[in-house]
N, C-alpha and C positions, 0 to 999 in steps of 0.2 A: 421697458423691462418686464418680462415675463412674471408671472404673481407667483412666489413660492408659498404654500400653502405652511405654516406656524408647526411645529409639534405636537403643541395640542393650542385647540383654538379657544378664542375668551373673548365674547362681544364686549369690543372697547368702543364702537361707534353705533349708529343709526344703522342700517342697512341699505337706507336710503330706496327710493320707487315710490310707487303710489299707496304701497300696503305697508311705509316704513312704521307710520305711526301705533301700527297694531302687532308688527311681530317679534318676536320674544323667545327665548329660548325655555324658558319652563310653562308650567301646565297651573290651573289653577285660577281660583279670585282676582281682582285687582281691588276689587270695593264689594259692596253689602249694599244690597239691590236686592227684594225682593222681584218674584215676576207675576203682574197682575193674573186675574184671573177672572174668566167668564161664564157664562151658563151653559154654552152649548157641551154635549159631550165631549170633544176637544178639543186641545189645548193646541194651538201653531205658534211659535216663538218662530220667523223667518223673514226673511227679506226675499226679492223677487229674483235672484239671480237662478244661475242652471238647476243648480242643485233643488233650492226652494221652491223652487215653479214644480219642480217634480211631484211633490205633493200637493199644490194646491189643486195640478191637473188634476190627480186621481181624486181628493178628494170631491170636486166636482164633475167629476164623471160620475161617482158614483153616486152625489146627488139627483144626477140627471135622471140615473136609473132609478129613481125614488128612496132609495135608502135615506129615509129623512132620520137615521142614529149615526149620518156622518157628520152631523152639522155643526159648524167648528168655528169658534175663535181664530184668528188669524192677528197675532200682536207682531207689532213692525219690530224687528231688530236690528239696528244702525251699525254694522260691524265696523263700519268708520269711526265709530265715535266710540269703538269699545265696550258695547250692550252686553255681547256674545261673554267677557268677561263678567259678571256680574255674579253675584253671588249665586242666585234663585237660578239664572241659566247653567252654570257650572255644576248645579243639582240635579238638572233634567240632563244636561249634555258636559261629560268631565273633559271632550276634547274640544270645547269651547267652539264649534262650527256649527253652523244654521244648514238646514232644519233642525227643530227639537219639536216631541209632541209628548203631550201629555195626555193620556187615555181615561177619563173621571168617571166613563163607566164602572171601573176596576174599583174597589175598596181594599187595600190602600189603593190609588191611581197608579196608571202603569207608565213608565217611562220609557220613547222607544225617541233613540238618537242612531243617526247615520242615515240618508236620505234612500239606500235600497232597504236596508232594515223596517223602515218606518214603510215603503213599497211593498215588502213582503205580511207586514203587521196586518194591514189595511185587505190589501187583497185576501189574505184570509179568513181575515174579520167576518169580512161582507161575502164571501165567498164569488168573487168578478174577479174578472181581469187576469187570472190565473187560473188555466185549464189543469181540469181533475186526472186526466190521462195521463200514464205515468211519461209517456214519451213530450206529451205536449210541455208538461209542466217544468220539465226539465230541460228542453229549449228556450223556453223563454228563463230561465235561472241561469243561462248559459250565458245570455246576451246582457240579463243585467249585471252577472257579475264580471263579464266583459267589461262593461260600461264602468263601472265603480274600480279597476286595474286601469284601463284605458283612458280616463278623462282627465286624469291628472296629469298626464303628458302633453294632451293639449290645454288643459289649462294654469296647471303651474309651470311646465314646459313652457309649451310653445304660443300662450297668450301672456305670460309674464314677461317672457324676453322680446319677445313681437310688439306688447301692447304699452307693456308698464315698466319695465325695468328702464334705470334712471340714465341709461345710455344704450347705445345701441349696439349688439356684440357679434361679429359674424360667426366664430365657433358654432353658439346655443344658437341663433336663431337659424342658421343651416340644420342642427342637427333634429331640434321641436319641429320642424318645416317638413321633413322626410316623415318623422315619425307619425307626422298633423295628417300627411295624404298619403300613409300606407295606412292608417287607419282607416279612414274616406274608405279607402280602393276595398278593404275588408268588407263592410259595410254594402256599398256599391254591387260586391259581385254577392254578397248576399240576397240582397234587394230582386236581384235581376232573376234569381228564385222563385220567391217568395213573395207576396202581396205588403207582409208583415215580417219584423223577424222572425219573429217565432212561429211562422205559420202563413197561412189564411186568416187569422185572428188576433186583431188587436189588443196587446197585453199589456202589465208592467214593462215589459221590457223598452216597449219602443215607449211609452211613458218615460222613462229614465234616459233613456239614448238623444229624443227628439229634443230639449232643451238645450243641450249641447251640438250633436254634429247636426241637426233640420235647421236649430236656428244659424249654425255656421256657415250651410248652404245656402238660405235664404239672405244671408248678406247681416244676419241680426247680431253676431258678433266677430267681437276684436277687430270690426271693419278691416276683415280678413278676406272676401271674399276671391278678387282678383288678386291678390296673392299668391291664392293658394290655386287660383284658376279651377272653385267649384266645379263653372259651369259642366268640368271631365264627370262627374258625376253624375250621368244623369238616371239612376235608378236610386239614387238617393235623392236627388232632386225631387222625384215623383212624390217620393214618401213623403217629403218634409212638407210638400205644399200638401198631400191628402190630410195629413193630421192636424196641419193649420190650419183649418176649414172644420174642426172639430167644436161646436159651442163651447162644449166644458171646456177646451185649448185656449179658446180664445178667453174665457172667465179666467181659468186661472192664473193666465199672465200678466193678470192685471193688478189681483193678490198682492198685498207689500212688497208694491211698486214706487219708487217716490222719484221717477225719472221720465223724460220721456213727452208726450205728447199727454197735456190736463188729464182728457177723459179716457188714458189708457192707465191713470194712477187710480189704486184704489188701498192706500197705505194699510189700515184695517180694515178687515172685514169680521164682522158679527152678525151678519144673517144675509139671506139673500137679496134682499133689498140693496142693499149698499154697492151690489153690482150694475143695476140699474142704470 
């Protein structure tokens, strides 16, 4: 029988998936939790997935460049187990999602949540990674906010219904599946341009893009790849394996990791030692 949607609806069960345990219909606390705190100038509340990787890259990119005023705490946040809830996080971030940073240069500290925000924060901090030209700067702000409209289709799309949803549906996952490699093909004919999105110059943009669609091509999520028949891509392909080959790429994905192969885990990080 066909599902007829309520009048108005009222969660009377679980939602059931791999992410039943965490979703909720309002906003806000569960418990009173403060969130430690470290020496370095900032604060990283995150876990290693798309999003979070996003920032530990930049931040270690911009280590690389010697900006030793990026040097930062990185505390693990278990969104499995309901962390992202907590009091002290709901302070720094009200829509309870990883990344969260906290800036202790600032007096009061500055709180920046949403993983392009915290991209935009940083790059202009340190003055990298975001070209001063009116035209450059504004290509790369094209791609990341591309990226932040875009990724949610593939990933509360078409890796929820593909990966995790507690059965398997052929409506959504046909229509996540179109939308997964019209994005791709986006991307792709851009690439075929271009060295970089936004350029000749590697910027935030492909920073925030590569976690998502380079590791999607390189086979590193939703074990999607022949699925989605990447290998069609191959100007995305190029890309994803040039910035995999980046040191700070390769540090930051190791950043509040707790999965994976031992020595690609590195849950916190507080200096650069602990990448070692």
């Amino acid at each position: 029988m066909a599902y007829v949607p309520p009048k108005v609806w009222r969660e009377e069960a679980p939602s059931g998936g791999h992410f039943a345990s965490i979703n909720r219909p309002v906003a806000g606390p569960t418990h009173a939790k403060a969130l430690p705190v470290g020496k370095q100038p900032f604060q990283l509340y995150s876990l290693a997935t798309p999003n979070g990787v996003k920032v530990t890259i930049l931040l270690e990119e911009l280590l690389g460049l010697g900006h030793s005023g990026a040097e930062y705490d990185a505390w693990l946040i278990r969104i499995n187990e309901g962390d992202q809830f907590s009091s002290g996080f709901v302070e720094i971030n009200p829509n309870s999602k990883i990344p969260a940073l906290l800036d202790q240069n600032a007096n009061p500290p500055i709180r920046v949540f949403e993983s392009g925000s915290i991209l935009v924060y940083l790059a202009e901090k340190f003055d990298e990674f975001l070209p001063k030209d009116p035209a450059g700067r504004t290509e790369t702000l094209n791609w990341l906010f591309w990226q932040m409209g875009a990724a949610p289709y593939l990933g509360g799309g078409f890796g929820h219904f593909y990966a995790y949803a507690p059965e398997k549906l052929e409506y959504p996952i046909n229509r996540f599946t179109m939308e997964a490699k019209r994005q791709l093909d986006v991307l792709d004919r851009r690439l075929a341009e271009s060295r970089y999105l936004a350029g000749e110059v590697y910027t935030i943009a492909d920073i925030a893009v590569w976690p998502w669609y380079g590791q999607l091509v390189r086979g590193n999520l939703y074990s999607a790849a022949e699925f989605l028949a990447v290998q069609d891509y191959k100007h995305v392909q190029r890309w994803a394996e040039e910035i995999a080959q980046r040191p700070a790429v390769k540090r930051g994905q190791r950043v509040n990791r707790t999965w994976g192969e031992e020595g690609s885990q590195v849950p916190e990080r507080h200096e650069a030692a602990d990448l070692d």
